[in-house]
N, C-alpha and C positions, 0 to 999 in steps of 0.2 A: 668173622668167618665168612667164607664166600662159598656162596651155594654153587650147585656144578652147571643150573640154570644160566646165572648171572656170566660165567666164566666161558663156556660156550657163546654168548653173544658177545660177549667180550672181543673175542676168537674173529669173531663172524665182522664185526665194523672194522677190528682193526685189516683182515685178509681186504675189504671191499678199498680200504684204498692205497696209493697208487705207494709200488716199490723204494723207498727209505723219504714214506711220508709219513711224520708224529701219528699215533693212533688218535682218531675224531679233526684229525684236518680236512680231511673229503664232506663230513657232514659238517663242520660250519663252513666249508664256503659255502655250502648250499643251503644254506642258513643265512646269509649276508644280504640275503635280501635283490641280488644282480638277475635283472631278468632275461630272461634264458634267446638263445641268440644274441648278445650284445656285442660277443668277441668276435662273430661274424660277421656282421653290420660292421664293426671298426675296420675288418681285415678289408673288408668290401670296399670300402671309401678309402681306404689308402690305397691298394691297389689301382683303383679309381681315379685317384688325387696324383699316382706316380704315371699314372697312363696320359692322363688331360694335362698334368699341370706344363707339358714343352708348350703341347698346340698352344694355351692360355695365352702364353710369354711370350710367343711370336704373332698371335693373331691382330694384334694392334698394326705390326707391318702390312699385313695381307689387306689390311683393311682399307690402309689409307693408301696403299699399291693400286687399287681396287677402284677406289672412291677418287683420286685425283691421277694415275694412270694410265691404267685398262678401262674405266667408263669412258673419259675422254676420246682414246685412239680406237673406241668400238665408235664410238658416236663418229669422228672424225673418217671413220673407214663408210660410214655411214652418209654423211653429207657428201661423198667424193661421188656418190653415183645417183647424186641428184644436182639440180639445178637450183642453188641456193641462193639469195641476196641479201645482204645487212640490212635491208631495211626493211625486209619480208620475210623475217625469220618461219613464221607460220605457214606460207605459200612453196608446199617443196612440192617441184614435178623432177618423176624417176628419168634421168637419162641414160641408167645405165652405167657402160663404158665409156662414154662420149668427150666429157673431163679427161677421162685418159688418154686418149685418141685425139683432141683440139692440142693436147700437151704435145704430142710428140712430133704434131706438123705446127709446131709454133718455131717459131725462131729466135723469138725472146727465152724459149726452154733453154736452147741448145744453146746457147748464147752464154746465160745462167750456170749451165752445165760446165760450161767450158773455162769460165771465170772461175767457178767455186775449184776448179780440178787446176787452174793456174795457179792461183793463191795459194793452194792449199801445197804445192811442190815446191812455191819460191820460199814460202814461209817456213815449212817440215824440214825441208833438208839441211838448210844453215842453221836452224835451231838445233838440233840434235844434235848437230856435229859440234857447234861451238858448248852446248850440255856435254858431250863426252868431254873436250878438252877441258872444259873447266871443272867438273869431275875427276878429271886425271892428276889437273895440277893440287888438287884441296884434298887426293886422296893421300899424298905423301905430307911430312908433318911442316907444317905454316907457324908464321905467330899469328896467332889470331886468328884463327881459322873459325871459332865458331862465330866472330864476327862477321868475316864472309859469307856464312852458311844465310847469317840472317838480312845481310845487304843482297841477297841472290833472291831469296824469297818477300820484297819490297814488291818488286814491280806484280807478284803475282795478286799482292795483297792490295795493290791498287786498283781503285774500282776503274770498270773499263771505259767510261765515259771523263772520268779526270785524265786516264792515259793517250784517249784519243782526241781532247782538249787539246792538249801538249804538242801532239803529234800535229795538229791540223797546224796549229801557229808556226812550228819547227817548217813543215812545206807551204809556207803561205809563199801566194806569187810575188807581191811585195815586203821586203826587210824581214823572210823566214831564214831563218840560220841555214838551212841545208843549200838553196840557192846563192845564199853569200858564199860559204863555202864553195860552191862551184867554181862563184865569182873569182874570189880569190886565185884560183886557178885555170883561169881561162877561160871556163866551161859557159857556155850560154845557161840562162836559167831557163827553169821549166816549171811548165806549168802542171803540177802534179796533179790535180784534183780533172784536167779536162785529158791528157794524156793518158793511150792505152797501158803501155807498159810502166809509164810513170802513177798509176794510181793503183797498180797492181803492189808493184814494188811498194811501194806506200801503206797501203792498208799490211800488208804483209809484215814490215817493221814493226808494225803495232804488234803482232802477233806474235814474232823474234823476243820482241824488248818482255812483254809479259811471262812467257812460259819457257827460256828457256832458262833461265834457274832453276825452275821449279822439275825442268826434268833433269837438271844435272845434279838435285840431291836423289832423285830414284836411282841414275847412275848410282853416283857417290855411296851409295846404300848394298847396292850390288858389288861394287868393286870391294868392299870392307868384310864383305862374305866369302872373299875369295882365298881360299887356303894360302897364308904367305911361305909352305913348302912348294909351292909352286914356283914364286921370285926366287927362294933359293935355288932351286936346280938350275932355273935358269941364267942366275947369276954365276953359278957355278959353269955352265958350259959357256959363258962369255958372252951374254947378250947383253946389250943396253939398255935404257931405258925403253928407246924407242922401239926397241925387236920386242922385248918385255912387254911392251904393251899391244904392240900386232900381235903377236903368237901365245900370249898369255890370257890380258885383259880383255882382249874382244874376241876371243872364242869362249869365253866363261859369259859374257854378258849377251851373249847371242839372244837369248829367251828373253832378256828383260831392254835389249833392244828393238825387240819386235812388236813389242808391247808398246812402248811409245810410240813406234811408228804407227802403230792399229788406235790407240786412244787420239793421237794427233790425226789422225784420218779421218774421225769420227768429230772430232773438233772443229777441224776445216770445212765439214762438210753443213756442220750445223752453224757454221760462221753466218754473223748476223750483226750485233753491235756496234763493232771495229769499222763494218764499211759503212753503216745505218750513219752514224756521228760526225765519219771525216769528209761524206759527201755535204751534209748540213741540208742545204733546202733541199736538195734533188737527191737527198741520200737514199730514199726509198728505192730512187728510180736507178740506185747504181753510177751516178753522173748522167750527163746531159745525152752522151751517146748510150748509153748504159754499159760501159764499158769496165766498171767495175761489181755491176751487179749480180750477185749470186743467188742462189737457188733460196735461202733463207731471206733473205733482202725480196726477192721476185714472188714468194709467199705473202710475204707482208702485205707487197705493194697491189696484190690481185684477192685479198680478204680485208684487207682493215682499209686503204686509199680506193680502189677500184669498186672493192664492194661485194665481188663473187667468192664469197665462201664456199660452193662448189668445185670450184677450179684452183682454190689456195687448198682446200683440205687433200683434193687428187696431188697437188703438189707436196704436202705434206707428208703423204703416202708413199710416193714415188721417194723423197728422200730416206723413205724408213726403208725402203726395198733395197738403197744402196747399200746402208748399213750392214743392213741382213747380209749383202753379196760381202763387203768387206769382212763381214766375223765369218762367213765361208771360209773364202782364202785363208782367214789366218787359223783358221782351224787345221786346213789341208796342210799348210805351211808346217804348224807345229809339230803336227803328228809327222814330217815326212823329216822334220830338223832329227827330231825324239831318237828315229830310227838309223838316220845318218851317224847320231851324236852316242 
Protein backbone atom coordinates (compact mmCIF):
# COMPACT_ATOMS: atom_id res chain seq x y z
CA UNK A 1 0.00 0.00 0.00
CA UNK A 2 1.22 3.45 -0.71
CA UNK A 3 0.89 6.03 1.59
CA UNK A 4 -0.44 9.67 0.15
CA UNK A 5 3.08 10.97 1.53
CA UNK A 6 5.05 8.69 -0.67
CA UNK A 7 2.61 9.36 -3.78
CA UNK A 8 2.85 13.12 -3.62
CA UNK A 9 6.66 13.05 -3.96
CA UNK A 10 6.28 10.64 -6.35
CA UNK A 11 4.20 13.46 -8.21
CA UNK A 12 6.69 16.06 -7.36
CA UNK A 13 10.24 14.21 -9.07
CA UNK A 14 8.46 12.87 -11.77
CA UNK A 15 6.59 16.81 -12.82
CA UNK A 16 10.64 18.22 -12.10
CA UNK A 17 11.64 16.59 -15.22
CA UNK A 18 11.77 17.52 -18.63
CA UNK A 19 8.42 16.61 -21.00
CA UNK A 20 8.17 12.78 -22.26
CA UNK A 21 11.38 11.95 -19.88
CA UNK A 22 11.05 8.36 -17.83
CA UNK A 23 10.11 9.41 -14.19
CA UNK A 24 13.98 9.66 -12.17
CA UNK A 25 15.94 10.46 -15.50
CA UNK A 26 16.63 14.11 -14.38
CA UNK A 27 17.99 12.78 -10.88
CA UNK A 28 20.37 10.30 -12.21
CA UNK A 29 21.94 12.26 -14.51
CA UNK A 30 22.64 14.43 -11.84
CA UNK A 31 23.88 11.59 -10.15
CA UNK A 32 26.46 10.40 -12.96
CA UNK A 33 28.69 12.06 -11.32
CA UNK A 34 29.49 15.05 -14.75
CA UNK A 35 30.70 18.11 -13.40
CA UNK A 36 28.68 20.94 -13.86
CA UNK A 37 29.71 23.29 -16.85
CA UNK A 38 31.24 20.63 -18.98
CA UNK A 39 28.70 20.94 -21.82
CA UNK A 40 29.78 24.47 -21.99
CA UNK A 41 33.44 24.23 -21.87
CA UNK A 42 32.82 21.49 -24.87
CA UNK A 43 30.50 23.98 -26.79
CA UNK A 44 33.13 26.70 -26.07
CA UNK A 45 36.07 24.82 -27.83
CA UNK A 46 34.18 23.76 -30.72
CA UNK A 47 32.98 26.77 -31.39
CA UNK A 48 36.53 27.80 -30.86
CA UNK A 49 38.10 25.00 -32.88
CA UNK A 50 35.43 25.97 -35.90
CA UNK A 51 36.54 29.61 -35.57
CA UNK A 52 40.58 29.01 -35.57
CA UNK A 53 40.81 25.87 -37.21
CA UNK A 54 40.81 27.87 -41.38
CA UNK A 55 43.38 30.53 -39.88
CA UNK A 56 45.47 27.11 -38.49
CA UNK A 57 45.45 25.49 -42.23
CA UNK A 58 46.60 28.59 -43.97
CA UNK A 59 48.92 29.97 -41.52
CA UNK A 60 51.86 27.81 -42.60
CA UNK A 61 51.44 30.08 -46.12
CA UNK A 62 51.46 33.43 -44.33
CA UNK A 63 54.43 32.33 -42.63
CA UNK A 64 56.80 31.16 -45.07
CA UNK A 65 55.10 34.47 -47.42
CA UNK A 66 56.49 36.36 -44.57
CA UNK A 67 59.72 34.68 -43.62
CA UNK A 68 61.12 34.19 -47.33
CA UNK A 69 58.81 37.06 -49.22
CA UNK A 70 57.83 40.24 -47.39
CA UNK A 71 61.21 40.01 -44.89
CA UNK A 72 63.36 39.90 -47.91
CA UNK A 73 61.60 42.85 -50.33
CA UNK A 74 61.21 45.05 -46.82
CA UNK A 75 64.90 44.50 -46.24
CA UNK A 76 65.55 44.98 -50.02
CA UNK A 77 63.32 48.33 -50.04
CA UNK A 78 65.59 48.92 -47.35
CA UNK A 79 69.07 48.73 -48.72
CA UNK A 80 67.82 50.79 -51.81
CA UNK A 81 68.18 54.09 -49.77
CA UNK A 82 71.50 53.31 -48.51
CA UNK A 83 74.91 53.04 -49.77
CA UNK A 84 75.55 49.33 -49.44
CA UNK A 85 78.77 47.02 -50.57
CA UNK A 86 79.42 43.14 -50.51
CA UNK A 87 82.13 43.31 -48.75
CA UNK A 88 80.86 45.78 -46.07
CA UNK A 89 77.76 44.48 -45.34
CA UNK A 90 77.76 46.17 -41.59
CA UNK A 91 79.02 49.75 -42.88
CA UNK A 92 75.46 51.33 -44.34
CA UNK A 93 75.35 55.16 -44.86
CA UNK A 94 71.67 56.59 -45.61
CA UNK A 95 71.56 58.18 -49.08
CA UNK A 96 68.17 58.35 -49.33
CA UNK A 97 66.82 58.61 -52.97
CA UNK A 98 70.24 58.89 -54.51
CA UNK A 99 70.17 54.90 -55.91
CA UNK A 100 67.07 56.13 -57.52
CA UNK A 101 68.27 59.23 -58.95
CA UNK A 102 72.19 57.74 -60.22
CA UNK A 103 69.40 55.09 -61.96
CA UNK A 104 67.56 57.19 -63.90
CA UNK A 105 70.69 59.49 -65.23
CA UNK A 106 72.48 56.18 -65.89
CA UNK A 107 72.52 55.00 -69.34
CA UNK A 108 73.27 51.55 -68.72
CA UNK A 109 69.53 51.91 -66.97
CA UNK A 110 67.90 52.99 -70.16
CA UNK A 111 69.77 50.85 -72.14
CA UNK A 112 68.70 47.64 -69.75
CA UNK A 113 65.32 49.28 -70.02
CA UNK A 114 65.13 49.21 -73.59
CA UNK A 115 66.52 45.70 -74.18
CA UNK A 116 64.41 43.89 -71.51
CA UNK A 117 61.10 45.97 -73.44
CA UNK A 118 62.77 44.55 -76.92
CA UNK A 119 63.01 41.06 -76.02
CA UNK A 120 60.36 40.91 -74.29
CA UNK A 121 57.93 41.99 -77.73
CA UNK A 122 60.14 39.83 -80.09
CA UNK A 123 59.70 37.05 -77.92
CA UNK A 124 55.65 37.52 -76.56
CA UNK A 125 54.21 38.18 -79.83
CA UNK A 126 55.24 34.99 -81.96
CA UNK A 127 54.91 32.90 -79.05
CA UNK A 128 51.46 33.37 -78.32
CA UNK A 129 50.47 33.65 -81.67
CA UNK A 130 52.20 30.34 -82.75
CA UNK A 131 50.24 28.96 -78.85
CA UNK A 132 46.92 30.10 -80.31
CA UNK A 133 47.55 28.22 -83.76
CA UNK A 134 48.76 25.33 -82.26
CA UNK A 135 45.91 25.31 -79.78
CA UNK A 136 43.47 25.61 -82.63
CA UNK A 137 44.98 22.73 -84.57
CA UNK A 138 44.98 20.09 -81.25
CA UNK A 139 41.70 21.57 -80.27
CA UNK A 140 39.82 19.59 -83.17
CA UNK A 141 40.26 15.65 -82.90
CA UNK A 142 44.10 14.38 -83.93
CA UNK A 143 45.56 10.79 -83.59
CA UNK A 144 47.52 11.17 -80.95
CA UNK A 145 46.81 14.09 -79.56
CA UNK A 146 47.64 13.47 -76.07
CA UNK A 147 50.93 12.63 -77.35
CA UNK A 148 51.32 16.12 -78.63
CA UNK A 149 49.94 17.72 -75.50
CA UNK A 150 53.00 15.99 -73.84
CA UNK A 151 55.90 16.63 -76.82
CA UNK A 152 54.51 20.66 -76.38
CA UNK A 153 55.11 20.67 -72.66
CA UNK A 154 59.22 18.93 -73.05
CA UNK A 155 60.74 22.13 -73.76
CA UNK A 156 58.98 23.74 -70.62
CA UNK A 157 60.12 20.99 -68.70
CA UNK A 158 63.59 21.59 -69.80
CA UNK A 159 65.83 23.12 -67.30
CA UNK A 160 66.81 26.53 -68.63
CA UNK A 161 70.57 26.17 -68.66
CA UNK A 162 70.41 22.68 -70.92
CA UNK A 163 68.09 24.84 -73.38
CA UNK A 164 70.28 27.71 -73.51
CA UNK A 165 73.45 25.13 -73.87
CA UNK A 166 71.70 23.98 -77.12
CA UNK A 167 70.71 27.22 -78.19
CA UNK A 168 74.45 28.84 -77.74
CA UNK A 169 76.01 25.79 -80.06
CA UNK A 170 72.72 26.08 -82.54
CA UNK A 171 74.32 30.18 -83.15
CA UNK A 172 77.94 29.50 -82.56
CA UNK A 173 80.01 31.63 -85.13
CA UNK A 174 81.72 28.76 -86.33
CA UNK A 175 79.84 25.16 -87.65
CA UNK A 176 76.29 26.53 -85.61
CA UNK A 177 73.53 24.93 -87.59
CA UNK A 178 71.57 28.41 -87.81
CA UNK A 179 74.64 30.11 -89.91
CA UNK A 180 74.98 26.95 -92.02
CA UNK A 181 71.61 27.32 -92.70
CA UNK A 182 71.98 30.89 -93.92
CA UNK A 183 74.88 29.56 -95.65
CA UNK A 184 72.99 27.27 -97.39
CA UNK A 185 71.19 29.99 -98.79
CA UNK A 186 73.22 32.68 -99.45
CA UNK A 187 72.96 34.67 -96.49
CA UNK A 188 76.41 35.87 -95.01
CA UNK A 189 76.79 34.40 -91.32
CA UNK A 190 76.41 36.27 -88.15
CA UNK A 191 77.76 36.77 -85.46
CA UNK A 192 74.80 36.34 -82.98
CA UNK A 193 76.40 36.62 -79.57
CA UNK A 194 78.26 40.45 -80.64
CA UNK A 195 75.23 41.63 -82.86
CA UNK A 196 72.55 44.06 -81.64
CA UNK A 197 69.40 42.69 -83.26
CA UNK A 198 71.17 39.35 -83.69
CA UNK A 199 71.49 38.43 -79.97
CA UNK A 200 68.24 40.00 -79.27
CA UNK A 201 66.54 37.78 -81.65
CA UNK A 202 68.54 34.92 -80.10
CA UNK A 203 68.10 35.01 -76.63
CA UNK A 204 64.30 35.62 -77.59
CA UNK A 205 64.15 31.94 -79.46
CA UNK A 206 65.26 30.55 -76.13
CA UNK A 207 62.25 32.00 -74.80
CA UNK A 208 59.72 31.09 -78.06
CA UNK A 209 61.10 27.34 -78.00
CA UNK A 210 60.35 26.98 -73.94
CA UNK A 211 56.98 28.60 -73.19
CA UNK A 212 55.03 28.48 -76.08
CA UNK A 213 53.58 25.10 -75.50
CA UNK A 214 53.08 25.68 -72.40
CA UNK A 215 50.66 28.61 -73.28
CA UNK A 216 49.02 26.74 -75.99
CA UNK A 217 47.65 24.13 -73.41
CA UNK A 218 46.04 27.40 -71.33
CA UNK A 219 44.72 28.10 -74.80
CA UNK A 220 43.85 24.61 -75.64
CA UNK A 221 42.00 24.60 -72.10
CA UNK A 222 39.96 27.74 -72.76
CA UNK A 223 38.96 26.69 -76.27
CA UNK A 224 37.46 23.22 -74.85
CA UNK A 225 35.24 25.57 -72.47
CA UNK A 226 33.82 26.86 -75.24
CA UNK A 227 29.94 26.06 -75.67
CA UNK A 228 30.15 23.88 -79.13
CA UNK A 229 26.33 25.53 -79.67
CA UNK A 230 28.31 28.23 -80.62
CA UNK A 231 30.40 26.20 -83.88
CA UNK A 232 26.82 25.05 -84.56
CA UNK A 233 25.25 28.29 -85.40
CA UNK A 234 27.95 29.21 -86.80
CA UNK A 235 28.27 26.42 -89.06
CA UNK A 236 24.91 26.67 -89.68
CA UNK A 237 25.06 30.33 -91.10
CA UNK A 238 28.16 29.13 -93.41
CA UNK A 239 31.32 30.15 -91.75
CA UNK A 240 34.52 28.26 -91.94
CA UNK A 241 36.97 27.25 -90.08
CA UNK A 242 38.74 30.23 -90.31
CA UNK A 243 35.67 32.77 -89.87
CA UNK A 244 34.83 30.22 -86.91
CA UNK A 245 37.80 30.91 -85.30
CA UNK A 246 37.94 34.95 -85.75
CA UNK A 247 34.44 35.59 -84.73
CA UNK A 248 34.00 32.75 -82.41
CA UNK A 249 37.31 31.48 -80.75
CA UNK A 250 39.02 34.66 -80.13
CA UNK A 251 36.31 36.63 -78.82
CA UNK A 252 35.59 33.83 -76.29
CA UNK A 253 39.30 33.74 -75.23
CA UNK A 254 39.72 37.32 -75.00
CA UNK A 255 40.19 37.07 -70.88
CA UNK A 256 42.39 34.28 -71.01
CA UNK A 257 44.38 35.96 -73.89
CA UNK A 258 45.11 38.83 -71.78
CA UNK A 259 46.35 36.84 -69.13
CA UNK A 260 49.12 35.46 -71.02
CA UNK A 261 50.02 38.53 -72.41
CA UNK A 262 50.20 40.05 -68.47
CA UNK A 263 52.12 36.72 -67.11
CA UNK A 264 54.59 36.84 -70.24
CA UNK A 265 55.17 40.58 -69.52
CA UNK A 266 55.96 39.76 -66.04
CA UNK A 267 58.12 36.97 -67.43
CA UNK A 268 60.08 39.17 -69.70
CA UNK A 269 60.53 41.53 -67.56
CA UNK A 270 62.08 39.29 -64.71
CA UNK A 271 64.14 37.58 -67.75
CA UNK A 272 67.45 36.73 -66.39
CA UNK A 273 68.81 33.05 -67.21
CA UNK A 274 68.26 32.80 -71.03
CA UNK A 275 70.59 36.02 -71.62
CA UNK A 276 72.98 35.18 -68.26
CA UNK A 277 74.08 31.51 -70.18
CA UNK A 278 74.04 32.41 -73.93
CA UNK A 279 76.41 35.55 -73.41
CA UNK A 280 78.89 32.94 -71.25
CA UNK A 281 81.94 35.09 -70.12
CA UNK A 282 80.48 38.55 -70.53
CA UNK A 283 76.92 37.21 -69.95
CA UNK A 284 76.47 39.31 -66.90
CA UNK A 285 77.54 42.31 -68.80
CA UNK A 286 74.64 41.66 -71.65
CA UNK A 287 77.71 41.03 -74.43
CA UNK A 288 80.73 43.13 -74.96
CA UNK A 289 78.66 46.23 -76.04
CA UNK A 290 75.79 45.28 -73.60
CA UNK A 291 73.59 45.03 -76.05
CA UNK A 292 71.68 42.35 -74.84
CA UNK A 293 71.67 43.16 -71.39
CA UNK A 294 68.51 43.49 -69.37
CA UNK A 295 67.41 45.09 -66.27
CA UNK A 296 67.57 41.38 -64.38
CA UNK A 297 71.16 40.64 -65.97
CA UNK A 298 72.23 44.71 -65.15
CA UNK A 299 70.94 43.77 -61.20
CA UNK A 300 73.09 40.97 -61.02
CA UNK A 301 75.90 42.59 -62.70
CA UNK A 302 75.73 46.01 -60.17
CA UNK A 303 75.15 43.47 -56.64
CA UNK A 304 76.96 40.17 -56.92
CA UNK A 305 80.18 41.36 -59.94
CA UNK A 306 80.13 45.06 -59.16
CA UNK A 307 79.48 44.76 -55.50
CA UNK A 308 76.90 47.77 -54.84
CA UNK A 309 74.00 46.17 -53.22
CA UNK A 310 72.56 49.72 -52.87
CA UNK A 311 72.10 50.30 -56.34
CA UNK A 312 71.13 46.51 -57.49
CA UNK A 313 68.36 46.41 -54.56
CA UNK A 314 67.09 50.39 -56.21
CA UNK A 315 67.20 48.27 -59.30
CA UNK A 316 65.23 45.71 -57.97
CA UNK A 317 62.70 48.09 -56.73
CA UNK A 318 62.36 49.94 -59.77
CA UNK A 319 61.62 46.45 -61.61
CA UNK A 320 58.75 45.72 -58.96
CA UNK A 321 57.30 49.33 -59.75
CA UNK A 322 57.02 47.98 -63.30
CA UNK A 323 55.16 45.19 -62.55
CA UNK A 324 52.92 47.04 -60.27
CA UNK A 325 52.35 49.57 -63.47
CA UNK A 326 51.69 46.46 -65.59
CA UNK A 327 48.93 44.63 -63.24
CA UNK A 328 47.37 48.41 -63.26
CA UNK A 329 46.73 48.37 -66.82
CA UNK A 330 45.44 45.02 -66.84
CA UNK A 331 43.30 45.69 -64.16
CA UNK A 332 41.90 48.82 -66.14
CA UNK A 333 41.90 46.65 -69.13
CA UNK A 334 39.79 44.07 -67.75
CA UNK A 335 37.16 45.81 -66.04
CA UNK A 336 36.79 48.08 -69.37
CA UNK A 337 36.77 44.35 -71.71
CA UNK A 338 34.01 43.16 -68.56
CA UNK A 339 31.80 46.11 -69.62
CA UNK A 340 32.24 46.23 -73.39
CA UNK A 341 31.83 42.33 -73.28
Amino acid sequence: MTSPKQALARTASSADAAPGTPPGAARGAQGRGTPAGADSWRGRFYRWDTKASPYAFVAPFFVLFGAFTLVPLLYTAWYSLHDVQLSALDHQTWTGLDNYRNLLSSDFFWNALRNTFMIGVISTVPQLLAALGLAHLLNYKLRGSTGWRVVMLTPYATSVAAATLVFSLLYSWDGGMVNWILHFFGVDAVNWRESDWGSRFAVSSIVIWRWTGYNALIYLAAMQAIPADLYESAALDGANRWQQFRHVTVPQLRPTIWFTVVVSTIGATQLFGEPLLFGGVSGSKGGSEHQYQTLGLYMYDQGWIIGNLGKASAIAWSMFLILLLVAAVNLLLTRRLRKTS
